[in-house]
mmCIF file as gemmi writes it, N, C-alpha and C atoms, coordinates in Angstrom:
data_model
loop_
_atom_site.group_PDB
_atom_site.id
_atom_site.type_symbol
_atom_site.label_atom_id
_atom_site.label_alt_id
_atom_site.label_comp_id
_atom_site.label_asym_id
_atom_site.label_entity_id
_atom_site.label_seq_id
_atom_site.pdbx_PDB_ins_code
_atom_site.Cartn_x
_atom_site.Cartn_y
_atom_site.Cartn_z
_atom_site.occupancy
_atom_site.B_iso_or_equiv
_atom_site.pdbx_formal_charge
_atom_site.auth_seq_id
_atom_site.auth_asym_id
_atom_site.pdbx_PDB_model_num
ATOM 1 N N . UNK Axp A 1 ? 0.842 -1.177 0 1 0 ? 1 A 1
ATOM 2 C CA . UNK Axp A 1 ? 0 0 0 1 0 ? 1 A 1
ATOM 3 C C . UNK Axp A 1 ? 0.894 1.25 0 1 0 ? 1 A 1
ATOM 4 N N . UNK Axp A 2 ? 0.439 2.03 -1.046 1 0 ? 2 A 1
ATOM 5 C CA . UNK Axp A 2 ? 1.59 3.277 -0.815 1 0 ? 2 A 1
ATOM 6 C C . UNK Axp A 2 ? 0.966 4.102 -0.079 1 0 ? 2 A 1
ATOM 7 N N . UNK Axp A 3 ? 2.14 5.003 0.581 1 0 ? 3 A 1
ATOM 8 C CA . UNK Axp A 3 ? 1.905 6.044 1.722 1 0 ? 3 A 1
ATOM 9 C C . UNK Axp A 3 ? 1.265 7.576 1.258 1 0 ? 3 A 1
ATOM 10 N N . UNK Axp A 4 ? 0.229 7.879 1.966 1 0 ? 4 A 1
ATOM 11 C CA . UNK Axp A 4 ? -0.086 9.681 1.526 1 0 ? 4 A 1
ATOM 12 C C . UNK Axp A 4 ? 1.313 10.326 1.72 1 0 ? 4 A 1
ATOM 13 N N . UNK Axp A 5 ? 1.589 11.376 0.286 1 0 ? 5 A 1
ATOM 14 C CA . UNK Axp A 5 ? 2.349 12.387 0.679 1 0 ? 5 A 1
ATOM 15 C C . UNK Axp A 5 ? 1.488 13.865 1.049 1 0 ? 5 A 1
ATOM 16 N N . UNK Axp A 6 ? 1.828 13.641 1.974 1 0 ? 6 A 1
ATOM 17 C CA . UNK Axp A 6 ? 1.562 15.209 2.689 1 0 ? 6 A 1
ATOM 18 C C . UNK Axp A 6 ? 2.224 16.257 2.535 1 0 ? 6 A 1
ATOM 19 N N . UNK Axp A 7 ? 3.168 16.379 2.446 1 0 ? 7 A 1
ATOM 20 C CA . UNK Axp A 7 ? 3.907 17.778 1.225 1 0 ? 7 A 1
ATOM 21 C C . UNK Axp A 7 ? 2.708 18.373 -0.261 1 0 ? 7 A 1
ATOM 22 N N . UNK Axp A 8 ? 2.796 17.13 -0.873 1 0 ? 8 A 1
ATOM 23 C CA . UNK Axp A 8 ? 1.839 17.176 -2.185 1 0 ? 8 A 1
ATOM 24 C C . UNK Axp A 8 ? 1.372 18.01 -1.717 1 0 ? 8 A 1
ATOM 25 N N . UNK Axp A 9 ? 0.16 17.021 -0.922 1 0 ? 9 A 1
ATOM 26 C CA . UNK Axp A 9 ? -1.269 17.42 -0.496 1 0 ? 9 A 1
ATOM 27 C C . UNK Axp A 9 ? -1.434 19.256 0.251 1 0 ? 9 A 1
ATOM 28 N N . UNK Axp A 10 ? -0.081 19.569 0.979 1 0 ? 10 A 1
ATOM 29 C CA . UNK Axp A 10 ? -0.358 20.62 1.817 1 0 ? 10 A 1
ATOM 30 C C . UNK Axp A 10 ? 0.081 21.809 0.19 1 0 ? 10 A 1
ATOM 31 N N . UNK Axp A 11 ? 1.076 21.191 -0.368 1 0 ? 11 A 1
ATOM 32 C CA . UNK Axp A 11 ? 1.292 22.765 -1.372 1 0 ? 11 A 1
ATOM 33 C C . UNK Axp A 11 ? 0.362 22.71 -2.238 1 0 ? 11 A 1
ATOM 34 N N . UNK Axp A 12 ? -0.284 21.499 -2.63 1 0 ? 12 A 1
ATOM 35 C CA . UNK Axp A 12 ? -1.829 22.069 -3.296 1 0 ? 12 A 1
ATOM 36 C C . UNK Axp A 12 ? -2.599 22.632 -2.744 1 0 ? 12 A 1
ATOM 37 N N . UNK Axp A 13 ? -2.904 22.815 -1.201 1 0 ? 13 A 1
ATOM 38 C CA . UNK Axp A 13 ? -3.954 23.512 -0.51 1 0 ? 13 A 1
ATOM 39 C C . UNK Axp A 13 ? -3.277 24.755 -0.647 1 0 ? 13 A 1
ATOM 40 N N . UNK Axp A 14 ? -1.704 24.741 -0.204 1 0 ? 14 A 1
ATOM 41 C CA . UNK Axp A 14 ? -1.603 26.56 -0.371 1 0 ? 14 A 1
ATOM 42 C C . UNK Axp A 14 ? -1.731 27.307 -1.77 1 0 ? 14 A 1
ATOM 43 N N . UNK Axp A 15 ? -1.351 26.545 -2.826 1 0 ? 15 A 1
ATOM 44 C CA . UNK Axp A 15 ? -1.501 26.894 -4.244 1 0 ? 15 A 1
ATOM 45 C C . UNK Axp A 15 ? -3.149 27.368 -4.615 1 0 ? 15 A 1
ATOM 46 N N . UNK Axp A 16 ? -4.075 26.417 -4.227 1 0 ? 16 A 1
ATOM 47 C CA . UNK Axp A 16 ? -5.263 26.767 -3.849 1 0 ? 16 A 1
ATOM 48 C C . UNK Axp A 16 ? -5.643 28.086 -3.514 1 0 ? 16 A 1
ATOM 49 N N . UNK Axp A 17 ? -5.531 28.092 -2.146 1 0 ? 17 A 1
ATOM 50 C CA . UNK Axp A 17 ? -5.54 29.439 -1.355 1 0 ? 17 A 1
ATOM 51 C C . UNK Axp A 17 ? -4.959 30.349 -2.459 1 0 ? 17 A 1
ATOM 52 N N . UNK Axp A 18 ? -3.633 30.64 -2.912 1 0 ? 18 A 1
ATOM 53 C CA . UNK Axp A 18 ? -3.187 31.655 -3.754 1 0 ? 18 A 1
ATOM 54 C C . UNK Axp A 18 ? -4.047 32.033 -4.325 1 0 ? 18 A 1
ATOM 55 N N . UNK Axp A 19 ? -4.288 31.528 -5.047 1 0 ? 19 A 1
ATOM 56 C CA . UNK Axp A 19 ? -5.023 31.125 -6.058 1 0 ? 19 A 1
ATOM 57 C C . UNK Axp A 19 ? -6.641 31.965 -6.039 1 0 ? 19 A 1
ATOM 58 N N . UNK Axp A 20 ? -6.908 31.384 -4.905 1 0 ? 20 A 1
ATOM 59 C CA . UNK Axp A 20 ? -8.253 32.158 -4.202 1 0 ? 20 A 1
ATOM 60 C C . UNK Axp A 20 ? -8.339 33.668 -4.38 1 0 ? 20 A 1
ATOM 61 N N . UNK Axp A 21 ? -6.867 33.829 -3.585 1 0 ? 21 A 1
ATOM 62 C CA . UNK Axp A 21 ? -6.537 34.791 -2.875 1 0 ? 21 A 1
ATOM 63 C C . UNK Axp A 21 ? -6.683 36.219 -4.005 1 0 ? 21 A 1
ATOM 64 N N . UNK Axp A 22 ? -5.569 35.414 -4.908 1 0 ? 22 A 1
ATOM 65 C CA . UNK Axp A 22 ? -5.751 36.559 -6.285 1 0 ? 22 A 1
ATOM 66 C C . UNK Axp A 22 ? -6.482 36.886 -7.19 1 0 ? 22 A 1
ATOM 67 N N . UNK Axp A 23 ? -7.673 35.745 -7.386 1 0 ? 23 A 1
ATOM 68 C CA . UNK Axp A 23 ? -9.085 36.012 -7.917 1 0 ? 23 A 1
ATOM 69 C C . UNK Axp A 23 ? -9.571 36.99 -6.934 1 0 ? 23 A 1
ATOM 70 N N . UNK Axp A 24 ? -9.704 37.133 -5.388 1 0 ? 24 A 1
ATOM 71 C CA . UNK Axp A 24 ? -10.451 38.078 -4.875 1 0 ? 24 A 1
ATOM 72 C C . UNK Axp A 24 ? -9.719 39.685 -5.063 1 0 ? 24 A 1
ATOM 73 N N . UNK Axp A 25 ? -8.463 39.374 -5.051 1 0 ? 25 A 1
ATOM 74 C CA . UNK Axp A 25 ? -8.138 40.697 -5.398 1 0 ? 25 A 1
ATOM 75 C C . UNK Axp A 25 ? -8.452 41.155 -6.754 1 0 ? 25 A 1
ATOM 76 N N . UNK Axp A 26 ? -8.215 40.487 -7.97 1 0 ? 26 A 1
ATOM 77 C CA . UNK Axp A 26 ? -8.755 41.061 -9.155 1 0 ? 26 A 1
ATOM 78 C C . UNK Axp A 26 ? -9.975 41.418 -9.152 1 0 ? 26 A 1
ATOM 79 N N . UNK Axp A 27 ? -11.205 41.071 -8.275 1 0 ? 27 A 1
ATOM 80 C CA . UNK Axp A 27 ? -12.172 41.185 -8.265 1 0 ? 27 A 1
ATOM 81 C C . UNK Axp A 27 ? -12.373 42.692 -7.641 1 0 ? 27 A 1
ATOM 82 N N . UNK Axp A 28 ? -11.752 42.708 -6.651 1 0 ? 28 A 1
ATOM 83 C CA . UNK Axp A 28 ? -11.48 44.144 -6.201 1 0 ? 28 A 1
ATOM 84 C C . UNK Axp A 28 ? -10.988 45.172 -6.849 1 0 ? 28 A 1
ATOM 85 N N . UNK Axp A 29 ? -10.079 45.006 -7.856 1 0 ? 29 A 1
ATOM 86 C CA . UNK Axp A 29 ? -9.188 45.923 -7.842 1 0 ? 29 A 1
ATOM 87 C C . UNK Axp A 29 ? -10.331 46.505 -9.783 1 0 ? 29 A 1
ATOM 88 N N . UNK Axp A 30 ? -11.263 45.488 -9.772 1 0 ? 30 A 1
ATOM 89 C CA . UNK Axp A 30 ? -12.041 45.598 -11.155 1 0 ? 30 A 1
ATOM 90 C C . UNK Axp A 30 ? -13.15 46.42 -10.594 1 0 ? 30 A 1
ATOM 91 N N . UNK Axp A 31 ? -13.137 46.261 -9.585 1 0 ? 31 A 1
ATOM 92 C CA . UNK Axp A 31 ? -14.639 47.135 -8.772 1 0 ? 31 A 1
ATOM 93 C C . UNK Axp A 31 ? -15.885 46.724 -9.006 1 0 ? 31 A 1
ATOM 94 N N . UNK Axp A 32 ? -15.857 45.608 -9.668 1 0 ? 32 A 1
ATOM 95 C CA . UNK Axp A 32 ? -17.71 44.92 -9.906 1 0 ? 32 A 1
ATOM 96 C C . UNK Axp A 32 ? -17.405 44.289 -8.813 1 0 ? 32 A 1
ATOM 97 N N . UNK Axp A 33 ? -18.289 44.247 -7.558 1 0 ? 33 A 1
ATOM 98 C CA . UNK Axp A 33 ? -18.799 43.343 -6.875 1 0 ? 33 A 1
ATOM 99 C C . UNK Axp A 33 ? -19.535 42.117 -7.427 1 0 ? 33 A 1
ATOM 100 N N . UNK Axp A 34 ? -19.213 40.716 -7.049 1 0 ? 34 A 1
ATOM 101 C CA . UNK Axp A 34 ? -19.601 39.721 -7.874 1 0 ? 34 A 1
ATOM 102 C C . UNK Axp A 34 ? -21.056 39.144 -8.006 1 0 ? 34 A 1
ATOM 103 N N . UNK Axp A 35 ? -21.144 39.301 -6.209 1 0 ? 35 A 1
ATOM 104 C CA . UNK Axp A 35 ? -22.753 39.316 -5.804 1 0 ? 35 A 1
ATOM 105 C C . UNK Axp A 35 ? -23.24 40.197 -5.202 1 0 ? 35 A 1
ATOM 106 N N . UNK Axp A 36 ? -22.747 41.722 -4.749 1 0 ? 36 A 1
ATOM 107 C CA . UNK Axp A 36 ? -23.439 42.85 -4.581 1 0 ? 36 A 1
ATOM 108 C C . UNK Axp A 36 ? -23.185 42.36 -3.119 1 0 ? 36 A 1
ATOM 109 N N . UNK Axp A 37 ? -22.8 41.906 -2.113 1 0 ? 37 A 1
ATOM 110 C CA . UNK Axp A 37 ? -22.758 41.904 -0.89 1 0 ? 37 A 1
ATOM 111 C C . UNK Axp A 37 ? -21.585 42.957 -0.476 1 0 ? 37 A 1
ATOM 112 N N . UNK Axp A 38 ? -22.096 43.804 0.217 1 0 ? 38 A 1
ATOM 113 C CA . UNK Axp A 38 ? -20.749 44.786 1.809 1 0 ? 38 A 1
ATOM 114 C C . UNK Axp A 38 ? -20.94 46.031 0.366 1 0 ? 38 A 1
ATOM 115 N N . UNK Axp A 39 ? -21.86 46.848 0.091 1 0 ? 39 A 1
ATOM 116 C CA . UNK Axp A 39 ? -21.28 47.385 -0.785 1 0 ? 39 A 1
ATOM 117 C C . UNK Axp A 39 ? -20.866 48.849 -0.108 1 0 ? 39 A 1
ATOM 118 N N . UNK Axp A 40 ? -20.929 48.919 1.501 1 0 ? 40 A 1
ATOM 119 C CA . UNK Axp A 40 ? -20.137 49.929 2.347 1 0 ? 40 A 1
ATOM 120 C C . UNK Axp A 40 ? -18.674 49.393 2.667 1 0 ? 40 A 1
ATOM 121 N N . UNK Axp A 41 ? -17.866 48.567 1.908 1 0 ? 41 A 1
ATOM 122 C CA . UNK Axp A 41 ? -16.868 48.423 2.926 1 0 ? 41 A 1
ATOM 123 C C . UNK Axp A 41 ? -15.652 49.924 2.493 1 0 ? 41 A 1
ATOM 124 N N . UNK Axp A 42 ? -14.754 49.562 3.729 1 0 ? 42 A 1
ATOM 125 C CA . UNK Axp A 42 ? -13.875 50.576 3.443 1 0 ? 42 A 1
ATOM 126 C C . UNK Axp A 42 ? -13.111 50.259 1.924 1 0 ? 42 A 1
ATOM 127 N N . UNK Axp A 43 ? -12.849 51.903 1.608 1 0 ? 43 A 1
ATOM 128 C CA . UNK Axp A 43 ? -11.976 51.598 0.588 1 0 ? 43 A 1
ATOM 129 C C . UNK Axp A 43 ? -10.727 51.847 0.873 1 0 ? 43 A 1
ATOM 130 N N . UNK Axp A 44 ? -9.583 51.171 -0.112 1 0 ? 44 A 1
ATOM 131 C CA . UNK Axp A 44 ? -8.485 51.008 0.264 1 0 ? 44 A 1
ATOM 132 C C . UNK Axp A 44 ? -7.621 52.1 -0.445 1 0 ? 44 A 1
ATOM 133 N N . UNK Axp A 45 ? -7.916 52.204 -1.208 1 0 ? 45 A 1
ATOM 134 C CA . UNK Axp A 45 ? -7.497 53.303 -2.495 1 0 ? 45 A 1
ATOM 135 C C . UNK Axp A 45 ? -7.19 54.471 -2.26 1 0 ? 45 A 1
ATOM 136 N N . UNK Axp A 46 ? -7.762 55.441 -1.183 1 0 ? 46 A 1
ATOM 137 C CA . UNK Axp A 46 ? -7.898 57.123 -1.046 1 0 ? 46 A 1
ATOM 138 C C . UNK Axp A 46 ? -9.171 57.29 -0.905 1 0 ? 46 A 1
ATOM 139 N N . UNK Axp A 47 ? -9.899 57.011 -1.403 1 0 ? 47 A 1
ATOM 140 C CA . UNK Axp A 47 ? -11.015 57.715 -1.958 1 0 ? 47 A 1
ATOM 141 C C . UNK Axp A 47 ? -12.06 58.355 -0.756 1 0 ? 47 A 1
ATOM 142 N N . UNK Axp A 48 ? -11.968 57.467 -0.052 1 0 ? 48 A 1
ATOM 143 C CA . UNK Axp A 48 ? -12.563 57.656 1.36 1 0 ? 48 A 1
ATOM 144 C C . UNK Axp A 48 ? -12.023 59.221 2.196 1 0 ? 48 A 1
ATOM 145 N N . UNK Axp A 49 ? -10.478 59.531 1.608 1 0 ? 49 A 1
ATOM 146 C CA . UNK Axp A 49 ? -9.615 60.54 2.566 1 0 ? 49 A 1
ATOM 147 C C . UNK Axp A 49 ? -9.775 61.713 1.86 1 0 ? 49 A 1
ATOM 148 N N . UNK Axp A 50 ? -10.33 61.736 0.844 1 0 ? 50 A 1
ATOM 149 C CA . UNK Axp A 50 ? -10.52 63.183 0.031 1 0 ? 50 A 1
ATOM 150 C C . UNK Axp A 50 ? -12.421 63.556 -0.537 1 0 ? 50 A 1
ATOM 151 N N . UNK Axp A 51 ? -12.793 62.748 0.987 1 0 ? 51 A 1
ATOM 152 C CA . UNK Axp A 51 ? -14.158 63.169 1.036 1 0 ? 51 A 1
ATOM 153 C C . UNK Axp A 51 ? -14.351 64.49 1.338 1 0 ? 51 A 1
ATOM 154 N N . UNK Axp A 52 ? -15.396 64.84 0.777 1 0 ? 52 A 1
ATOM 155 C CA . UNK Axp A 52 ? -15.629 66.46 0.614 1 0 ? 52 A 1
ATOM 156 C C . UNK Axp A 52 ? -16.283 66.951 2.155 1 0 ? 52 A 1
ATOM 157 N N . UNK Axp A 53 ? -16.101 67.888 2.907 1 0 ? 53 A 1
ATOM 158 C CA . UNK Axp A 53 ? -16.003 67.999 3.942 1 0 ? 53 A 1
ATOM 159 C C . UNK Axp A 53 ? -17.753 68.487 4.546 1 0 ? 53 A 1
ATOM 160 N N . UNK Axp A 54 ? -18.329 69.25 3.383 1 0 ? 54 A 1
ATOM 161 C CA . UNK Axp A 54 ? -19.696 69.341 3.202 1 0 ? 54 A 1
ATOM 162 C C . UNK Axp A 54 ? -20.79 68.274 2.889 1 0 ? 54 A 1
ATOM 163 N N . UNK Axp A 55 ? -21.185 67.553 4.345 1 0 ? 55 A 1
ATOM 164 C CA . UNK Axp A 55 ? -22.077 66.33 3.91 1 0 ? 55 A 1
ATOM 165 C C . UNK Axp A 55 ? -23.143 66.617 3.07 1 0 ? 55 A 1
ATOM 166 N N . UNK Axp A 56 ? -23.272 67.452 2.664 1 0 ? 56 A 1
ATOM 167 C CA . UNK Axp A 56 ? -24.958 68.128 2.208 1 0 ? 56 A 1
ATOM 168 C C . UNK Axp A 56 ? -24.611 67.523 0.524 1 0 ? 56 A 1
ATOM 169 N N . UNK Axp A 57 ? -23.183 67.619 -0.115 1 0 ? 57 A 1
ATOM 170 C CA . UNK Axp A 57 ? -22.966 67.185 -1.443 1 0 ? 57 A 1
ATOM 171 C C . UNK Axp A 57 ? -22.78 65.759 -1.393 1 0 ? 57 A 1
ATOM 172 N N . UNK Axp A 58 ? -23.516 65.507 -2.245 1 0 ? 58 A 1
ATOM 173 C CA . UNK Axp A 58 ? -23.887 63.923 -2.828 1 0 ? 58 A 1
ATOM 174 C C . UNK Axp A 58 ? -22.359 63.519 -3.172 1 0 ? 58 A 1
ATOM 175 N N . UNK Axp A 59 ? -21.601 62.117 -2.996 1 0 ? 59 A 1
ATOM 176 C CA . UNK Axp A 59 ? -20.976 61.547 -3.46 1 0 ? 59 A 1
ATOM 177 C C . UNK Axp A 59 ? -21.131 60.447 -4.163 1 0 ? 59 A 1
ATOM 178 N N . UNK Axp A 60 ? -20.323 60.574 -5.428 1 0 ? 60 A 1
ATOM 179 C CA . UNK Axp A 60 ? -20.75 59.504 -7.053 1 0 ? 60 A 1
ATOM 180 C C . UNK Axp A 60 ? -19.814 58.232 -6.878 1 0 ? 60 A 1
């Protein structure tokens, strides 16, 4: 009976994860939300720090 390698098995899970990891960032960095969920989260970008100081103007 041959033995599980567990090396394999663990750098496919992290390759995985990568993997994950950088689909969610392209997803971000494209700005379509995929299913419209958190559409308050912080942004990472600036955009948040050069809010206009007058709440009364609408932001686009």
């Amino acid at each position: 009976m041959a033995t599980p390698n567990y090396s394999y098995e663990k750098r496919q899970r992290e390759l995985a994860k990568k993997r994950k990891a950088e689909e969610k960032r392209q997803r971000k960095l494209s700005g379509k939300p995929d299913d419209g969920s958190a559409p308050d989260e912080p942004q990472t970008d600036g955009e948040a720090a050069s809010a206009p100081a007058d709440p009364a103007t609408p932001q686009t």
